[in-house]
C-alpha positions in Angstrom: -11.6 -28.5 46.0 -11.4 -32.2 45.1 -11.2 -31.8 41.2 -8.0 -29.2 42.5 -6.2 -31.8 44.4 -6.8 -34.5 42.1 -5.9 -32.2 39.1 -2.2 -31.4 41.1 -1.6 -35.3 41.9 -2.4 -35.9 38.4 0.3 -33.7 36.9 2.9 -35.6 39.4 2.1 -38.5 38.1 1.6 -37.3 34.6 5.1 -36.1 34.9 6.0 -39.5 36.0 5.0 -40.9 33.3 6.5 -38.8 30.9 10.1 -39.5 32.3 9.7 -43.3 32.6 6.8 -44.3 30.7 7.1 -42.5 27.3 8.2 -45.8 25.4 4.9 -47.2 25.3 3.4 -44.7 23.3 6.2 -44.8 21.4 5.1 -46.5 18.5 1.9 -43.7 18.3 4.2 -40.6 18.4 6.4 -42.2 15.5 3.1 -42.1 13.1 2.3 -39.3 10.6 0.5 -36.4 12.4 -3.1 -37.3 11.2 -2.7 -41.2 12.5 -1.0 -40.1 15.6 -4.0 -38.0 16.7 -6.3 -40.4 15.7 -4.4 -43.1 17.9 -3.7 -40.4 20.6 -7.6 -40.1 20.8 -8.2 -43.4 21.0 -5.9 -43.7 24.0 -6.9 -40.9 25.7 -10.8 -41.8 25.2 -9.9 -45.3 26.5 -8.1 -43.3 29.7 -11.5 -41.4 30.5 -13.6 -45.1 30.1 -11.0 -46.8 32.1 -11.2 -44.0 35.1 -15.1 -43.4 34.6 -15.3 -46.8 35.3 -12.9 -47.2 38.1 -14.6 -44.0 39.9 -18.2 -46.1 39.4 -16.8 -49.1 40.9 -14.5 -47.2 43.8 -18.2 -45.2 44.8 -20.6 -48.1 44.5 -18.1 -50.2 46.7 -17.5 -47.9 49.4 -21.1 -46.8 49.7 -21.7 -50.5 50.1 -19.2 -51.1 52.8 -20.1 -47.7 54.3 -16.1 -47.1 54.0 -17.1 -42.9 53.4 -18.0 -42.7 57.1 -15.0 -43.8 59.0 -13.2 -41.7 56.9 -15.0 -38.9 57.6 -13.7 -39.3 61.2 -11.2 -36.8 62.3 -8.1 -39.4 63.9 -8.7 -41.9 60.6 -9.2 -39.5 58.3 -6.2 -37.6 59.3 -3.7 -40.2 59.6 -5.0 -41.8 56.2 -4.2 -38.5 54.9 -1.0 -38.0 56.1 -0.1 -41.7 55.0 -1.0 -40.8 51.8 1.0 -37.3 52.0 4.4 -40.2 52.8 3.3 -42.3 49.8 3.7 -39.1 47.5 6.4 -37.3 48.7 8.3 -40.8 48.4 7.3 -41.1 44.8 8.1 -37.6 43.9 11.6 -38.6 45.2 11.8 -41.6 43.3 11.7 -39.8 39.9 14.6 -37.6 40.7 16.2 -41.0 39.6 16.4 -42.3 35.5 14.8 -45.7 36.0 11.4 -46.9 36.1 10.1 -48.8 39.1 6.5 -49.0 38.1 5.2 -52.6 36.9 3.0 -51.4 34.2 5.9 -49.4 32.2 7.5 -52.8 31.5 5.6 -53.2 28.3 7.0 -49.6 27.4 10.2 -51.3 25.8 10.7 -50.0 22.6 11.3 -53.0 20.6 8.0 -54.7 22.1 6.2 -52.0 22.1 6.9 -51.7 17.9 5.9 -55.9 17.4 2.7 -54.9 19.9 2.0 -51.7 17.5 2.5 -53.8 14.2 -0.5 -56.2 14.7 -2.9 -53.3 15.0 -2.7 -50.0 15.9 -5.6 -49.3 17.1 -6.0 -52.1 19.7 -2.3 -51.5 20.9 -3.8 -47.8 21.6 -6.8 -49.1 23.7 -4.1 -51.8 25.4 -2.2 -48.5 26.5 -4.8 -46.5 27.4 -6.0 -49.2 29.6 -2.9 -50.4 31.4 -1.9 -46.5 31.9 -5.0 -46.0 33.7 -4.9 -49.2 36.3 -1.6 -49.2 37.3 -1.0 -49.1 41.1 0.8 -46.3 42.3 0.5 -43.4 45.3 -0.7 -41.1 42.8 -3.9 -43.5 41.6 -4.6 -44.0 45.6 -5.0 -40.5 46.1 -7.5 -41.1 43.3 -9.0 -44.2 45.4 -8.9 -41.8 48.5 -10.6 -39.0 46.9 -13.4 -41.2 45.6 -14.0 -42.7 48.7 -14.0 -39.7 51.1 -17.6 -38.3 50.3 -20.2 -40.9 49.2 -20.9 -38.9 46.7 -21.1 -40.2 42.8 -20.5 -36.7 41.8 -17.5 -36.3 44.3 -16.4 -39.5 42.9 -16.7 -38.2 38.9 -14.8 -35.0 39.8 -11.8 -36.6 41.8 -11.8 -38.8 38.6 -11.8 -35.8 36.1 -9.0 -33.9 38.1 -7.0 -36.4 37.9 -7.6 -37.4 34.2 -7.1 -33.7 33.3 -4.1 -33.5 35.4 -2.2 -36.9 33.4 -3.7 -36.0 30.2 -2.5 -32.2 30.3 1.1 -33.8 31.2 1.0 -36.2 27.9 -0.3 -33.4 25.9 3.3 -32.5 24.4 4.0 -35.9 23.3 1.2 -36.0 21.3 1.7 -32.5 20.2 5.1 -32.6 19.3 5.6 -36.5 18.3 8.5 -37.0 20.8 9.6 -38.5 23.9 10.8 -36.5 26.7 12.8 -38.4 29.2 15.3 -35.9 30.7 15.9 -34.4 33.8 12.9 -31.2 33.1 9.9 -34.1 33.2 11.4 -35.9 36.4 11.6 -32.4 38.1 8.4 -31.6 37.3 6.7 -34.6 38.4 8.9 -34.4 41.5 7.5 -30.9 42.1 3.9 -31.3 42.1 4.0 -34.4 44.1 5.8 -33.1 46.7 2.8 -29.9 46.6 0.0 -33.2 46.9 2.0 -34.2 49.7 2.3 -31.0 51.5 -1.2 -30.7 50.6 -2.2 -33.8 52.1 -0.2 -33.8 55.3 -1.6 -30.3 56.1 -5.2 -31.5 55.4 -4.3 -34.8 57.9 -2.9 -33.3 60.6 -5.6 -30.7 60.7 -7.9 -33.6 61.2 -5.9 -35.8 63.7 -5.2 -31.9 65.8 -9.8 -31.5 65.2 -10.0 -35.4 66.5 -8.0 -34.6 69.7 -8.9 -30.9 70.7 -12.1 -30.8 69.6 -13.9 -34.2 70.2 
């Protein structure tokens, strides 16, 4: 169930990031097929790190602080849930429109992005790869949330693999086809499946608030 949810708020975002963010891997999807899969492997391997990493540090911090337990509580649960459901279905309306709000796509300006590219390759894939995998947005807190929720390492590895899987499937064609796609189909797209994670998600948190007061 988890690696589901995270897997469908991954492809929102992954569509996100195909209508907004495509510039920054611009400089990899210009280079001969052979190079451009090598690069396009160092970036994705650098994603997985980056997240493995993220979902260590998100489990050993919240078993510390014990934060799994109030969550599991009906009323906090539920309304962090349905807060989260808001935070989506706002960013799945923000991509109906052809700009890109999110910090870390500033550095996806072609022209930088080529000077970045021409001092090495390589390290401007890992660069990418890293900054695509921290930035802040609803989709990565449903990530956080996911993690969090259980206690459990494993739990935390599979809300971090659905939601890998779900970005990564959504970058696929760009690697595939060498191109950037930045019209209307990709915003849709991401709209639509972040509007499902929050339907999802408001569902699952008013479930819990309705168990919290009924059945407590």
């Amino acid at each position: 169930m988890i690696l589901a949810e995270t897997f469908l708020v991954g492809l929102g975002a992954g569509g996100g990031c195909l209508a907004h963010c495509g510039p920054a891997l611009l400089p990899i999807l210009l280079c001969g097929e052979s190079r451009r899969w090598r690069l396009a492997l160092i970036f994705t391997g650098t994603r997985l790190l980056t997240y493995s990493l993220l979902a260590t540090a998100i489990y050993l911090s919240g078993n510390l602080l014990q934060i799994h337990t109030l969550l599991r509580a009906p009323s906090t649960g539920g309304i962090l849930l349905v807060l989260l459901s808001v935070l989506l279905a706002r960013y799945g309306l923000t991509l109906r429109e052809d700009s890109c709000e999110s910090k870390n796509c500033g550095s996806g300006h072609p022209g930088e992005s080529f000077r970045r590219f021409r001092s090495g390759g390589k390290r401007y894939a890992v660069r990418s790869g890293i900054l695509s995998a921290t930035g802040l947005c609803p989709p990565m807190f449903a990530f956080v949330v996911e993690a969090l929720r259980s206690g459990s390492a494993a739990h935390a590895m599979e809300a971090m693999g659905g939601f890998f899987l779900g970005t990564s499937i959504a970058l696929l064609p760009l690697f595939a086809l060498g191109a950037v796609c930045r019209g209307q189909a990709a915003r849709n797209a991401g709209m639509l499946f972040s509007l499902l994670a929050a339907a999802m998600y408001f569902i699952q948190g008013t479930s819990l608030i309705l168990k919290g007061v009924f059945y407590v």
